[in-house]
Backbone as numpy.savetxt, mean C-alpha at the origin, in Angstrom:
# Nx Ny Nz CAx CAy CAz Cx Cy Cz
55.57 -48.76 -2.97 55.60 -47.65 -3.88 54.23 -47.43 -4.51
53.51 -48.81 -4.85 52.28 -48.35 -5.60 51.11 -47.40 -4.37
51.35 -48.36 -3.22 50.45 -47.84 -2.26 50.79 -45.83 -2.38
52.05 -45.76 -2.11 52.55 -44.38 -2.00 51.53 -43.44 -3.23
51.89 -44.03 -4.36 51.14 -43.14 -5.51 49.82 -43.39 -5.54
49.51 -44.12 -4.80 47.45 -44.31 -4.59 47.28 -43.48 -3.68
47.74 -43.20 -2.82 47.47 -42.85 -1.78 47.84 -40.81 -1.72
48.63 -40.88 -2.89 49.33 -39.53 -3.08 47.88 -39.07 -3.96
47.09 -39.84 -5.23 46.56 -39.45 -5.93 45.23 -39.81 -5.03
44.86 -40.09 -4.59 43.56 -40.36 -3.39 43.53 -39.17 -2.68
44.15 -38.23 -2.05 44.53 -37.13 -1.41 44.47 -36.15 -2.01
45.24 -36.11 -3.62 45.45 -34.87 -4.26 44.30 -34.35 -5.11
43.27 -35.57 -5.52 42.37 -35.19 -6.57 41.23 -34.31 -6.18
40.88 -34.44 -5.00 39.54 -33.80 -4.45 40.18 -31.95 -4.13
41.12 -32.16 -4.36 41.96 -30.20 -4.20 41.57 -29.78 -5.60
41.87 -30.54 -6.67 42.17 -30.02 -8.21 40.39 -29.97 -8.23
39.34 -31.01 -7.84 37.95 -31.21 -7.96 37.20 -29.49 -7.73
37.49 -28.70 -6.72 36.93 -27.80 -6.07 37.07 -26.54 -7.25
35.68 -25.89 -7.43 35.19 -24.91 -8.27 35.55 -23.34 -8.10
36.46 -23.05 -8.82 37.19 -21.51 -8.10 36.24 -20.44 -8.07
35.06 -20.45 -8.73 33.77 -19.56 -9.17 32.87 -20.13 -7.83
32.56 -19.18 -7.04 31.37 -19.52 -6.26 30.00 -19.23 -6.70
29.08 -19.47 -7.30 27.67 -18.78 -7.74 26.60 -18.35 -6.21
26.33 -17.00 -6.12 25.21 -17.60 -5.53 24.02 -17.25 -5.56
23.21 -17.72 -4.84 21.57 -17.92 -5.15 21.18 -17.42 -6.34
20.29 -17.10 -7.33 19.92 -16.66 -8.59 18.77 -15.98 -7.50
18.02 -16.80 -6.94 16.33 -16.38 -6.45 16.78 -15.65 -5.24
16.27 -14.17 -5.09 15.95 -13.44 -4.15 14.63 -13.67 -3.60
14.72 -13.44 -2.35 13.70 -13.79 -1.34 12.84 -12.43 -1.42
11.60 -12.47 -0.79 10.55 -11.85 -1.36 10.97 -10.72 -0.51
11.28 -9.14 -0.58 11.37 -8.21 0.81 10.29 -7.04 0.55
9.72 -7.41 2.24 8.70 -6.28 2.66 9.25 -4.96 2.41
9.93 -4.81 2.49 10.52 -3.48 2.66 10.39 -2.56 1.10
11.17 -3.36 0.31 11.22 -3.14 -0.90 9.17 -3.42 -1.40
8.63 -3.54 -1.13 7.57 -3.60 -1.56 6.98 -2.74 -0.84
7.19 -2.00 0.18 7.14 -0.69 0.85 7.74 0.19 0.21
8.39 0.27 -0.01 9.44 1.55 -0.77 9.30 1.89 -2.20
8.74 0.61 -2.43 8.80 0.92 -4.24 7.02 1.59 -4.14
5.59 1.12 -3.53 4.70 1.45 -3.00 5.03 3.37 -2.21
6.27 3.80 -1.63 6.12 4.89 -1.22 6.54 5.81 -2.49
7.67 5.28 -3.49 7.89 6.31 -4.92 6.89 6.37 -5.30
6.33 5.11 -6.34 5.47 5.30 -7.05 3.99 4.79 -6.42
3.37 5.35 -6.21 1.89 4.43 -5.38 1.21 3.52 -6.25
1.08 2.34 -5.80 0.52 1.23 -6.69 1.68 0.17 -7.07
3.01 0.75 -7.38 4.37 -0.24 -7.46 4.43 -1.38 -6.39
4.58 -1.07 -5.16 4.32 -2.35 -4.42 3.48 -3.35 -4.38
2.43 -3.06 -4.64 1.21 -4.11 -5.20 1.45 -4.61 -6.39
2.33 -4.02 -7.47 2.79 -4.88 -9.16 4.07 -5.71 -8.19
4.78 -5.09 -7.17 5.97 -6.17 -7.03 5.74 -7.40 -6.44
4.39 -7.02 -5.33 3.63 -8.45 -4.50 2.95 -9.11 -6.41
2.30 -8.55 -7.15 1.71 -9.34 -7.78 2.89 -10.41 -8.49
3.93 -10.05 -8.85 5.30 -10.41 -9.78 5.60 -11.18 -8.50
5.57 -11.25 -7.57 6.49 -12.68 -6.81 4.99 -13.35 -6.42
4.32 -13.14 -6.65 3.43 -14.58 -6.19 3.40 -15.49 -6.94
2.86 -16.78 -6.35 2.93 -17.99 -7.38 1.59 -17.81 -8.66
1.40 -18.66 -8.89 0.71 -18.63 -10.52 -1.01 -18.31 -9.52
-1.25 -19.40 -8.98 -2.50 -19.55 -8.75 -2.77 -18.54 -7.90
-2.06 -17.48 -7.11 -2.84 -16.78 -6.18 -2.44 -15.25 -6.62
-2.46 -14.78 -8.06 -1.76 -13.52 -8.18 -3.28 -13.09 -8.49
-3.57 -11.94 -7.16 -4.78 -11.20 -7.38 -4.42 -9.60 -6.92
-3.39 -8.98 -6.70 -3.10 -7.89 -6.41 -2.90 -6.62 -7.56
-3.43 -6.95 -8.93 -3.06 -6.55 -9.49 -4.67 -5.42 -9.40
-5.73 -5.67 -8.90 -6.64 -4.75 -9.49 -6.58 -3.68 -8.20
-5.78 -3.82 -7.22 -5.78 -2.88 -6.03 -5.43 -1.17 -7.05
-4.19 -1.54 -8.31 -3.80 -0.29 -8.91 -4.93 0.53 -9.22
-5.92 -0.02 -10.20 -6.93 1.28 -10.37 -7.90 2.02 -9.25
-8.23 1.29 -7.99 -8.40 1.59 -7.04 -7.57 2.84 -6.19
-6.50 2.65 -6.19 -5.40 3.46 -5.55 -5.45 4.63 -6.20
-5.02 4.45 -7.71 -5.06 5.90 -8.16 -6.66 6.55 -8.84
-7.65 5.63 -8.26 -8.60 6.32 -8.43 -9.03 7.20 -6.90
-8.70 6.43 -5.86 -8.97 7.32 -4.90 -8.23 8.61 -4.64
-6.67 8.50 -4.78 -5.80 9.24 -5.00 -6.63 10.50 -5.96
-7.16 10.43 -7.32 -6.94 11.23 -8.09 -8.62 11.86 -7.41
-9.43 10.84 -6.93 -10.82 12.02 -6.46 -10.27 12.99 -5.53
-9.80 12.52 -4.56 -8.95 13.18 -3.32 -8.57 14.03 -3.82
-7.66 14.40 -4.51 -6.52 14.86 -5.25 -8.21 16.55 -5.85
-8.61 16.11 -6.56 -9.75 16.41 -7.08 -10.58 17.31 -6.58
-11.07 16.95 -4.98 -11.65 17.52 -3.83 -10.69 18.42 -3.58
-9.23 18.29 -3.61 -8.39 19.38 -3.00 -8.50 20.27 -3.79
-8.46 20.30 -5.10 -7.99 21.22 -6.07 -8.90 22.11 -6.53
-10.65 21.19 -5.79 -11.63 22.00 -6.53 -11.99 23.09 -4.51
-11.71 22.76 -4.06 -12.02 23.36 -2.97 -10.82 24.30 -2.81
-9.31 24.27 -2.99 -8.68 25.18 -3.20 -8.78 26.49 -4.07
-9.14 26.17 -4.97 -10.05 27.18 -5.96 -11.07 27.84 -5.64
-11.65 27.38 -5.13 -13.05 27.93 -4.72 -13.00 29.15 -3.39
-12.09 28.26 -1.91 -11.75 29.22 -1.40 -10.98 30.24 -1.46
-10.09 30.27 -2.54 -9.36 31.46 -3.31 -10.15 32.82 -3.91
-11.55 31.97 -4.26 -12.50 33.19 -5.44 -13.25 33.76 -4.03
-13.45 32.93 -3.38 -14.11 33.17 -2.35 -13.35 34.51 -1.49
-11.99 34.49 -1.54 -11.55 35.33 -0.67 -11.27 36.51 -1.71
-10.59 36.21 -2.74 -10.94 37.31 -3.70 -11.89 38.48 -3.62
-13.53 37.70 -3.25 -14.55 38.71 -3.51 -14.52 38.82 -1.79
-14.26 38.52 -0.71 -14.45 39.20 0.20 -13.52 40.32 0.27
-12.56 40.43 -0.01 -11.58 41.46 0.04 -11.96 42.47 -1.11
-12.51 42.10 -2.23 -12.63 43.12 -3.04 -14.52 44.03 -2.44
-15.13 43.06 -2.13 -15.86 43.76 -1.27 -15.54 44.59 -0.42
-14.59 44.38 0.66 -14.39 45.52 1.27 -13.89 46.85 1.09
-12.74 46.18 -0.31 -12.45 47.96 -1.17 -13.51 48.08 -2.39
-14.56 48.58 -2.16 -15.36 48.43 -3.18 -15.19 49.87 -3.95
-14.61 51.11 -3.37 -14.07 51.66 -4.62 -12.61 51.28 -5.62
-12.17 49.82 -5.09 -11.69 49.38 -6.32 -12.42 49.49 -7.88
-11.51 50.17 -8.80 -12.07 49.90 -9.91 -12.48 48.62 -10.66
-11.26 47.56 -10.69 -11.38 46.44 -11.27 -12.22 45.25 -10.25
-13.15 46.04 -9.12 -14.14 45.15 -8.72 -15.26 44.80 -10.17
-15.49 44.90 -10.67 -16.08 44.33 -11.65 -15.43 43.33 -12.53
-14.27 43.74 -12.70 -13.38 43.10 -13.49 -13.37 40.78 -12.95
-13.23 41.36 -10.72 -13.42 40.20 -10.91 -14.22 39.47 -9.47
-15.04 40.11 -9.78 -16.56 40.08 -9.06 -17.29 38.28 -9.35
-17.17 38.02 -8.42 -17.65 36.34 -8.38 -19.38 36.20 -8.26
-19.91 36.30 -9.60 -21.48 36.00 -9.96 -21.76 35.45 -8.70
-21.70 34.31 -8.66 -21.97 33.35 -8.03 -23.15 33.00 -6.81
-22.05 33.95 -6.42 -22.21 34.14 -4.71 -22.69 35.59 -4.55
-23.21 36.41 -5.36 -23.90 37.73 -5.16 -24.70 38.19 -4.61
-25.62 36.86 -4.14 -26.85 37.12 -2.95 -26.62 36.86 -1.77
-25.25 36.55 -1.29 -25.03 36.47 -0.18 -23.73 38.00 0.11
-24.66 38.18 1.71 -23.79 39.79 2.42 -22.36 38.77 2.46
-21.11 40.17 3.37 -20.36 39.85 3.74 -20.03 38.81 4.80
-20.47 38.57 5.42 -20.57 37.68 6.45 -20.94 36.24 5.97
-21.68 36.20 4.79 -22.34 34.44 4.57 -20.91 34.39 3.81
-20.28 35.21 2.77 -18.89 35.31 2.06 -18.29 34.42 3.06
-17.65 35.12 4.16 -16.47 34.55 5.05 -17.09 33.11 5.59
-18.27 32.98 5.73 -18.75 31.68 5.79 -18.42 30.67 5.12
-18.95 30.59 3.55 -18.99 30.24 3.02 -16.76 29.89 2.74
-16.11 30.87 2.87 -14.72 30.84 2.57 -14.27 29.79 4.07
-14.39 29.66 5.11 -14.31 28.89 6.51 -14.74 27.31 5.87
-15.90 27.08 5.43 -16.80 25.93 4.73 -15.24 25.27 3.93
-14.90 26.00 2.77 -14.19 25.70 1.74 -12.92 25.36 2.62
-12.40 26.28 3.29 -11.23 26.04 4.32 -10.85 24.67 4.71
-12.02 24.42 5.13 -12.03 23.32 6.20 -11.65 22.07 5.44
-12.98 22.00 4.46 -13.08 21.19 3.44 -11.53 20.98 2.40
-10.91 21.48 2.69 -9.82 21.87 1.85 -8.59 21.03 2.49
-9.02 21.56 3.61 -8.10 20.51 4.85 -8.38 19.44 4.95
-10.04 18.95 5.14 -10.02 17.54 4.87 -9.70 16.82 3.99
-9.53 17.17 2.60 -9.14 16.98 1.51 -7.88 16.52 1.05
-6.96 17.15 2.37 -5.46 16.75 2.54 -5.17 16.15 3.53
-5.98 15.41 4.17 -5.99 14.14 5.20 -6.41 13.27 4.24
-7.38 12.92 3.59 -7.75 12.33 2.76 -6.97 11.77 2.11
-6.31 12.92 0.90 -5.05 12.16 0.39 -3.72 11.63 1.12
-3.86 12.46 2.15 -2.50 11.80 3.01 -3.03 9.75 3.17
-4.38 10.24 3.71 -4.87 8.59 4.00 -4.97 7.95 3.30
-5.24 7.84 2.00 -5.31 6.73 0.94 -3.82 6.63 0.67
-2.63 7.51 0.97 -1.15 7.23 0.31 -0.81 6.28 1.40
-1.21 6.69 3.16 -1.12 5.60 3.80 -1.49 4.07 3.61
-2.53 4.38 3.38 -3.56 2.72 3.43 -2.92 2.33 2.08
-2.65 2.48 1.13 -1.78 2.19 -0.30 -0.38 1.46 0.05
0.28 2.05 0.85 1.50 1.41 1.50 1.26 0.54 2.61
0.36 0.66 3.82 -0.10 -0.23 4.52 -0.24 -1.70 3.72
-1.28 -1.62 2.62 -1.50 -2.60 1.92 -0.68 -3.59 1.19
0.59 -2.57 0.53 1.11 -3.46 0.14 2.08 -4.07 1.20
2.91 -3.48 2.61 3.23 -4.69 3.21 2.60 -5.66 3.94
1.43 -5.68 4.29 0.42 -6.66 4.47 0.37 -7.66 3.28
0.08 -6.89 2.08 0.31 -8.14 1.07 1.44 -9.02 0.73
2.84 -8.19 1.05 3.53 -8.50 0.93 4.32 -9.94 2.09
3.79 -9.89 2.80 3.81 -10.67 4.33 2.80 -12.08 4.15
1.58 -11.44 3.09 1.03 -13.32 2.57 1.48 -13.71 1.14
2.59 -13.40 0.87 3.43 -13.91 -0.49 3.29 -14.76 -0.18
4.15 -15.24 0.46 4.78 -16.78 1.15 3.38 -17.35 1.70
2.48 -17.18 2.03 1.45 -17.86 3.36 1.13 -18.89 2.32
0.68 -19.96 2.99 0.31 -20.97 2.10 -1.32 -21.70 2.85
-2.36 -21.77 1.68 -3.21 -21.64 2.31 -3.90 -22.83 1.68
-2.95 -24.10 0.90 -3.75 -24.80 0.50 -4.12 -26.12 1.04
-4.94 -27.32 0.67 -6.15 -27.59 1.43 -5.51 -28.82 2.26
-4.04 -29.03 1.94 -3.40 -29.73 2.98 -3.28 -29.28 4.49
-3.30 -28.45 4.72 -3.60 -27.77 5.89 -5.30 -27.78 6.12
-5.38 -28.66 7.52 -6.88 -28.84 8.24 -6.64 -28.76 9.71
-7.78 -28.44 10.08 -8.27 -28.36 11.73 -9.22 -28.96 11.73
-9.54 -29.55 12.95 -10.79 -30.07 13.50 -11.06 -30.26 14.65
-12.27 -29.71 14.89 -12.15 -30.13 16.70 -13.84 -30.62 16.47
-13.54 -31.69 17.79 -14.17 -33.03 17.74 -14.96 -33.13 18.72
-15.83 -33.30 19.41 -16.09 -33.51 21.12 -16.27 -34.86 21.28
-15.96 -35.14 22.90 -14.98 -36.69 23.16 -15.81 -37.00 23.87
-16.34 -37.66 24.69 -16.15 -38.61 25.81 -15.65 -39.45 26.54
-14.76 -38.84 27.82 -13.36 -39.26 28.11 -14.30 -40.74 28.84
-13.03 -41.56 29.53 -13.92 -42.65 30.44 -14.79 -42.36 31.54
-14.30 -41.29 32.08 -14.75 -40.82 33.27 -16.04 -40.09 33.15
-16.86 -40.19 31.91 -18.02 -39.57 31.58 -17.91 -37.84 31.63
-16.93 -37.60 31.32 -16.74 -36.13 31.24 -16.67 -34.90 29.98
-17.14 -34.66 30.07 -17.09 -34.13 28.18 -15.13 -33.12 28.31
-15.28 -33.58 26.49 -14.07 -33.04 26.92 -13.91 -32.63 24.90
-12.91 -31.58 24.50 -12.58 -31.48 23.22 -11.31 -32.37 23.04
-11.62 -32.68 21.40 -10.31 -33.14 20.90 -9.90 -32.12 19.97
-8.89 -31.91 19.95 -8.27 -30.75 19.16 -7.14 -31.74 17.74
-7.10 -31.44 16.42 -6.75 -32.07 15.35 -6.37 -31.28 14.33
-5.02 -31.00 14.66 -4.09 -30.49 13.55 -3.58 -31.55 12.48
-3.47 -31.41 11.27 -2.92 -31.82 9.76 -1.89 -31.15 8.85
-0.82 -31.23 8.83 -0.02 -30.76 8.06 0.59 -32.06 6.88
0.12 -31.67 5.75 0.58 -32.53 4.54 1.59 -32.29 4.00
């Protein structure tokens, strides 16, 4: 009988032991993606989310931000001042051509007054172009901004410290033959 109730309570206790709440993980793993995505809303966000998961000693991603939106905002800058420009520009070629418009004076572009019709449309082609490059430009720094941060995001994890060595050696086998030794270290 005693065996029976040892053996009943030996069996039964490890059922009542087991935790009805499962927890899991607290720590999320670092994702490229999300450091892509948050980098495509706001530009510069993916580089604060690589800086926020790195460890203590290697958080240097933080000065890429004024960079980003400084190139962004020249870019940005070049577009807006060359959009303008080829606007006044076309303004006065067209009002040149109705030159019994009255309000040609009204908005007659100083500027450019010593140049005929023809340096005009020049000069408006110049701005054109420039206008377009201006929006590759910014397209390219929004690229290389997101490029960057999943590249950065991909050496979160890399570990680069000085326990890790290589060495290569040159040998002399028996046979008098030169030969390398190759010497990996992982600590």
């Amino acid at each position: 009988m005693k065996r029976l109730l040892f053996f009943f309570l030996l069996i039964s206790s490890p059922v009542f032991s087991q935790d009805s709440l499962s927890v899991g993980d607290t720590v999320r793993p670092h994702s490229i993606r999300r450091a892509i995505l948050y980098s495509a809303v706001v530009p510069g966000a993916g580089q604060v989310y690589n800086h926020l998961a790195m460890p203590k000693g290697k958080k240097k991603a933080f000065w890429k931000v004024p960079l980003i939106y400084a190139a962004l905002g020249t870019t940005t800058f070049f577009f807006t001042t060359n959009q303008k420009e080829q606007g006044r520009l076309k303004r006065e070629y067209l009002y040149r051509l109705e030159s019994t418009n009255p309000d040609y004076a009204k908005y007659h572009y100083k500027e450019v007054s010593q140049y005929d019709d023809a340096g005009i449309l020049t000069l408006y082609n110049q701005y054109l172009n420039w206008r377009d490059l201006s929006i590759l430009a910014v397209g390219a720094v929004y690229i290389l901004q997101l490029v960057d941060a999943g590249v950065e995001a991909h050496f979160v994890d890399f570990d680069v410290s000085e326990d890790l060595s290589i060495s290569v050696d040159p040998v002399i086998v028996a046979a008098r033959t030169p030969g390398v030794s190759l010497r990996l270290n992982f600590h």
